[in-house]
N, C-alpha and C positions, 0 to 999 in steps of 0.2 A: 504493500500500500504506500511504503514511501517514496518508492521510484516512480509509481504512479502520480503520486503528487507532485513531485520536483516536475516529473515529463508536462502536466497541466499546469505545473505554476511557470514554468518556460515560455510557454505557449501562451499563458495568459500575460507575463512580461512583455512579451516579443508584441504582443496586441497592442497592449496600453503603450509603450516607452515612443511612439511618434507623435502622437498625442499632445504626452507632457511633454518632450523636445519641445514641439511647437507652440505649446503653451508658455516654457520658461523663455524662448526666445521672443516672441511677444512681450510676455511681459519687460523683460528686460528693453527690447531696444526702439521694442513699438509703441506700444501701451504699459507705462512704468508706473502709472497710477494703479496698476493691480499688483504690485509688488508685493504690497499687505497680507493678499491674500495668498499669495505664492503659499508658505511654507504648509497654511491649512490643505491645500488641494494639495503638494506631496504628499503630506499622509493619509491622505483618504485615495490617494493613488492606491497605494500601498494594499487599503483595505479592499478595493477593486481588485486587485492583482490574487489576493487572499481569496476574497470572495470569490472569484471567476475561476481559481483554479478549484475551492472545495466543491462550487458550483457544476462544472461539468464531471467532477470526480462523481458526485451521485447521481448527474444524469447520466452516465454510461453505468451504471452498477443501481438503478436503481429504474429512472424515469424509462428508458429504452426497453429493458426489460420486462416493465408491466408489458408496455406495448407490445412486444413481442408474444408474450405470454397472452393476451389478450385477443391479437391478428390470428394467434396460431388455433385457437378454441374459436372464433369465428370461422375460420376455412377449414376446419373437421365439421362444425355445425351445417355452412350451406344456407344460411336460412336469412333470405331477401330483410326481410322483417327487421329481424334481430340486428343485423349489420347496418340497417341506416339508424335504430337504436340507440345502439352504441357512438355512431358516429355521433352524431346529437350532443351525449353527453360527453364522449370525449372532446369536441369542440370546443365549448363550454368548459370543462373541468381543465383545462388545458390553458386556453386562455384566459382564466382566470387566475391561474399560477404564472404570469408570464409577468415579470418585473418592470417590461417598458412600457407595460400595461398601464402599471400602479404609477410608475412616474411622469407619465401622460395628463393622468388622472389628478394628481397632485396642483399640476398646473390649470386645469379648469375650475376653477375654486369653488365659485356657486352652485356647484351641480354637485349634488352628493357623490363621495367616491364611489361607494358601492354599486349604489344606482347604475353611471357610466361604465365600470368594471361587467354588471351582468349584462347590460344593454350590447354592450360590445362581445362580448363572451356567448352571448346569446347568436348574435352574427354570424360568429364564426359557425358555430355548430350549426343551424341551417344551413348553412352553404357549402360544409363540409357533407351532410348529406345529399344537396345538388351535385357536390363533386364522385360521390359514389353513384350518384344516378346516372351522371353520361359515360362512366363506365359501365355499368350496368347496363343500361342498353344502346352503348357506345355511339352517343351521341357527339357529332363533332367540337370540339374544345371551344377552338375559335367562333364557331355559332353561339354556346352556351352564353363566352364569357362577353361576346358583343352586344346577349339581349339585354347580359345580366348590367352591364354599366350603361345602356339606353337606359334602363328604368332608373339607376344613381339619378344619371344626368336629367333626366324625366321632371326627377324630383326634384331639382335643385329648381324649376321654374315657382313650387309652390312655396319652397322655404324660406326664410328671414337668409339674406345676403352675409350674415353675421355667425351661422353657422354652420355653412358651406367648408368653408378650409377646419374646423374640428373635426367636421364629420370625416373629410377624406382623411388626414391623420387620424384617428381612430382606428382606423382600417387599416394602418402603415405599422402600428407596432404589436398588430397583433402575433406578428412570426418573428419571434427572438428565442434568445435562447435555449427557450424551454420547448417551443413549440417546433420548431423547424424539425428538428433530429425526430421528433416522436411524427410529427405531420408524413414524413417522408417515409420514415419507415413503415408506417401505417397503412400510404400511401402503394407501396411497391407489394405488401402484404394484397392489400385490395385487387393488386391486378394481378398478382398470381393465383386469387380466387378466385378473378372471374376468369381466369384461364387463357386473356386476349392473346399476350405474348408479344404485344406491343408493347415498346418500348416508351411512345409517349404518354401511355396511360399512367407508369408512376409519377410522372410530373404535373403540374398545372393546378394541384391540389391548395399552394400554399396563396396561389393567385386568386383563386376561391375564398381563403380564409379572408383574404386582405379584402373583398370587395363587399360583403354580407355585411362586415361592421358598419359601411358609412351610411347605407339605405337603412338598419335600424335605429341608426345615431340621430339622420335627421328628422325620424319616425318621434324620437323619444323629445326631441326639442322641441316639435311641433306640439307635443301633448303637455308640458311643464309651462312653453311657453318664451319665446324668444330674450323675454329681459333678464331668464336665470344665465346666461350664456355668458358669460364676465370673465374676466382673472385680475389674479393680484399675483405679481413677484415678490411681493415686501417681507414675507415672512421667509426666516432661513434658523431652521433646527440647528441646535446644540448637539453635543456630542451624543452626550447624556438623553436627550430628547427625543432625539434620531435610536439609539440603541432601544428604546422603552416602548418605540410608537411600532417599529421596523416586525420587533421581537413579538410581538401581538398581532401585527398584521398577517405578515408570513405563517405563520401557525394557522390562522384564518383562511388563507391562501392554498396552502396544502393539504387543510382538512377533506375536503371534495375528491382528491385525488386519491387519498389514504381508504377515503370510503369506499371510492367506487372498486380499486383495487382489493378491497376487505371482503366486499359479497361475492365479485369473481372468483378469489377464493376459496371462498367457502360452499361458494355453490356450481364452483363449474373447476378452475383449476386444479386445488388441491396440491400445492407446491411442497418438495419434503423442506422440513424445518430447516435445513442448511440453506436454502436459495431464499427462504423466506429471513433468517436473519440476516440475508448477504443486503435483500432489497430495504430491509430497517436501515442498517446503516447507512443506504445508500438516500434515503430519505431523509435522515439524520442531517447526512455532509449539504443537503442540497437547502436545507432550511436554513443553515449557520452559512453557504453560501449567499443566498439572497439574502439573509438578514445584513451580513457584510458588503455586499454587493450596493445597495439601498442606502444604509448611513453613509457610505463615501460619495455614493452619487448626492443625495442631497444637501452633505453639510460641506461638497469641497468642488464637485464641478461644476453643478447648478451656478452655484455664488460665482464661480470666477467667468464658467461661459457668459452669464450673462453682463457681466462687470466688463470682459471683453467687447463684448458688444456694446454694451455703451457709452466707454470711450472712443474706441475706432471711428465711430458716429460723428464723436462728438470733437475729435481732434484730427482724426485723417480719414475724412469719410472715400477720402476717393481710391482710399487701399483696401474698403471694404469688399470690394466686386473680386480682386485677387485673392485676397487671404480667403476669403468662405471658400473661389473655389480649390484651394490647396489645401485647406482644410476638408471637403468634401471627397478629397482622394485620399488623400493618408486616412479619411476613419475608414473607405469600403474595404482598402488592401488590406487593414487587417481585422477588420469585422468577421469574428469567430460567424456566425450565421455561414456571411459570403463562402469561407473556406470551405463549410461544412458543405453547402450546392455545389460550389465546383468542383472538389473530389467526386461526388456523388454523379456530376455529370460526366465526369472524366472517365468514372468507373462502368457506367453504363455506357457510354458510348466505345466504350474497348478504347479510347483515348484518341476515337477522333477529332474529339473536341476537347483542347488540351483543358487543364485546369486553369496554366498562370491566364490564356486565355479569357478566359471565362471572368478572373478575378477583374481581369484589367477591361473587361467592355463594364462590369460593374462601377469599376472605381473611377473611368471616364465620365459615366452616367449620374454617379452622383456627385463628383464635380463641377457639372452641368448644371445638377438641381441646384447648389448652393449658390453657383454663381450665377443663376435666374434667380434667387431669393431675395438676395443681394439687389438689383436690378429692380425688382417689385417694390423693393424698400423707397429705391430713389426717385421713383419714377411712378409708385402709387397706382400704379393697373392691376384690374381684378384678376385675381388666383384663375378665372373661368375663360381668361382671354389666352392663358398657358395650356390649361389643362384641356382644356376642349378639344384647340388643335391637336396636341399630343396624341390622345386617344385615338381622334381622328386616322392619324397618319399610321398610328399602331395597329388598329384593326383595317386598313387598306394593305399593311405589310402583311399580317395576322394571314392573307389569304395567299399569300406569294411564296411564303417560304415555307421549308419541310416541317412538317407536322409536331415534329419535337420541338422543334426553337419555339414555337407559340407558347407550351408549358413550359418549358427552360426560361425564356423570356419573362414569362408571367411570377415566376416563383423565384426569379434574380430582382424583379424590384421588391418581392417581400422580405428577403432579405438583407435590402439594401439600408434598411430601416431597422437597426440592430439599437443597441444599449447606447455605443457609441454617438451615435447620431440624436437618441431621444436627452442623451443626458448631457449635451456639448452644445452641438448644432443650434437643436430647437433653442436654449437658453442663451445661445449665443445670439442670435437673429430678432428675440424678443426685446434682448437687452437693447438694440439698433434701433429696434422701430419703438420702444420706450424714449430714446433719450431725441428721436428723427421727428418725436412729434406723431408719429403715423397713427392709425388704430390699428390696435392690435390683433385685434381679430381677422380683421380684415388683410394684413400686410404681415402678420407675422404666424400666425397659427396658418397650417397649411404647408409650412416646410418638409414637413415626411412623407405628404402627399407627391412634392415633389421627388425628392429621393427614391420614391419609390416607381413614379412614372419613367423618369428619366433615364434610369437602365433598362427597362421592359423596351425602349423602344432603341438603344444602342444595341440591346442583345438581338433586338430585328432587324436590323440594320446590318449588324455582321452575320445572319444568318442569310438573308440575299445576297451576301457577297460569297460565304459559304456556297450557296446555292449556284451562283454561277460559277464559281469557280470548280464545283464539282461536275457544271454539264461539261464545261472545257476540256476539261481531262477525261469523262467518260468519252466526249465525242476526239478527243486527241489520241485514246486507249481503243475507239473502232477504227478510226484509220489507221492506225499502225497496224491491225489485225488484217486489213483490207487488201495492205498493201504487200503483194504471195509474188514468190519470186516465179519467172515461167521459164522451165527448163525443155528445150528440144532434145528430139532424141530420133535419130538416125531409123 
């Protein structure tokens, strides 16, 4: 277990340390008014670092394995019913343990956390059962997902302008962590149930996840009422505050999961007591991960991302359009989420489609998003006048290229939208259009939205170039077959 840990907490260093680079050079030579806060945000680096590696230590030794254990008693059962069931509540129970959840959440103040936590939770799991349906009776991907964001967009004509960019970030962080590695595995389980042996039926699943939350998001505003839709940055947790609030919450958080795992159990699994205390421990590491994970996000990046951003604003606004987008690359390249996709695609594809690949039309992508953020900031055009075209152009691509890029694509901007981005970015961008004068809602919420559009359509983009450049060579690989030497003969 300790090698185990050094190997995760490397991994979880190697993540975070461009980050803080970026951050201490900043402060030092850019923005030196954040100086103060420097030394707070190294130590709560630290506790990220901590937290991230006890973090995935119990999702591979605990969260994966329910999954597993659960995929595997659905594809012995067979039973239509039961499988969208499940899917429902693992939606739901999933995204409801998902930390960029809770720090989304945080930032919407007036809206009860909870409320927002199941509204969105609730999201996912319906549309995690749409996603089993067009496997199940293999309905075309890009048809599904292009009805499914007409009706988003549908909607956006009858909602308050105000809670447009929440609803689409809502939808942007529900695949982190937690979610991704168990979505995916879940996902590939499902298609070797229904037997297709297609390749792009394991993918497209998490592009589903991400789309369900914003149509119930602005479902749930319309019904409370558009004046609840507010925030406040002012408030920033103690050490002490953060440990007391985090350590109640998370507990809270992973209750659902504990349960639902508890009747599988006991009425269908029946695990022997060696894999059942391997998955306790593994439950254990992953509570004191997110509890760790959460008091460093909120008492050390929150404060300086957004402190970032409101000097740059405020002293050299015209280096804000660069730095967001150079910060927008160094979080995708090392956003655990991204890694975790494009091993995943690299692995399925037999490594036609490389991994670094794959990282880098991501971290292009959300370079792009931060530095269109950036740009919204200064220049005050609705989130609707970006994202509309975008979509546009994506489901125009969505019909052009091979059948896997469409769910590769869709499930690269879900997790383009990781820890890094919820707990830097967003409070960076807020901090700008706090001190720019702008409204908030309007010019600043809505950033994960983008991060998450903006590599769906670069990973389309390099899959039409994929695509022709694979007819080239098919049709360069017939002519050289064509071309038969003619020998005479006497």
């Amino acid at each position: 277990m300790i090698s185990q840990f050094a190997s995760k907490f490397k991994d979880s260093l190697v993540s975070i340390l461009p980050i803080t680079f970026l951050v201490v050079i900043l402060s030092i030579f850019v923005v030196p008014e954040t100086l103060p806060l420097l030394p707070n945000f190294l130590i709560c680096c630290v506790f990220i670092v901590v937290g991230i590696a006890f973090f995935t230590m119990g999702a591979d030794t605990a969260m994966f394995p329910i999954g597993s254990h659960v995929g595997g008693y659905l594809s012995r059962r067979k039973s239509p019913w039961l499988l969208l069931f499940c899917s429902l509540i693992l939606g739901i129970i999933i995204t409801i343990a998902e930390p960029d959840l809770t720090v989304l959440a945080e930032q919407v103040k007036s809206v009860n956390n909870w409320v927002f936590i199941v509204s969105v939770s609730l999201g996912v799991g319906l549309f995690l059962v749409l996603a089993v349906l067009r496997v199940i009776f293999k309905w075309k991907l890009n048809i599904v997902l292009l009805v499914s964001y007409a009706l988003v967009f549908l909607m956006v004509i009858f909602v308050d302008q105000g809670i447009i960019p929440v609803s689409f970030d809502s939808g942007s962080v529900t695949t982190g962590p937690i979610s991704v590695p168990f979505i995916m595995a879940f996902a590939a389980g499902i298609a070797a149930v229904r037997g297709t042996g297609a390749k792009e039926d394991g993918f497209g699943f998490i592009g589903f996840a991400s789309a369900g939350p914003i149509l119930i998001v602005m479902l749930l505003f319309c019904f409370i009422g558009n004046s609840e839709v507010l925030h406040d940055s002012s408030e920033t947790l103690t050490y002490g505050a953060a440990f007391v609030k985090y350590l109640g919450d998370v507990a809270i958080i992973l209750g659902p999961i504990i349960a639902f795992f508890v009747i599988f159990q006991i009425f269908a699994l029946k695990l022997p007591v060696k894999q059942i205390l391997k998955i306790v421990i593994g439950l254990l590491l992953t509570y004191i991960g997110i509890v760790l994970f959460l008091v460093g996000v909120s008492v050390g990046f929150l404060p300086i991302g957004s402190a970032v951003g409101q000097n740059l604003a405020a002293n050299n606004p015209n280096l804000l359009v660069p730095i967001c987008a150079i910060i927008g690359f160094c979080m995708a390249m090392v956003e655990p989420a991204v890694q975790v996709l494009s091993k995943q695609i690299e692995s399925i594809t037999g490594g036609t489609v490389k991994r670094w690949v794959m990282t880098l039309c991501v971290a292009v992508g959300v370079a792009v998003a931060l530095l269109l953020c950036a740009i919204r900031l200064l220049t005050h055009i609705s989130i609707l006048w970006i994202l509309v075209p975008a979509y546009v152009i994506i489901f125009v691509l969505s019909f052009f290229v091979p059948k896997l890029f469409v769910g590769i694509a869709f499930d690269s901007g879900g997790v383009a939208t990781g820890a890094i981005a919820t707990t830097f970015a967003m409070p960076l961008i807020l901090g700008a259009c706090n001190t720019m004068g702008g409204n908030v809602l309007l010019e600043a919420f809505g950033t994960l939205a983008f991060c998450a559009a903006a590599p769906i359509l670069v990973v389309l983009v390099f899959g039409t170039i994929y695509k022709i450049a694979s007819k080239k060579a098919t049709s360069a690989e017939k002519a050289k077959l064509k071309r038969v030497d003619i020998v005479e003969y006497d």
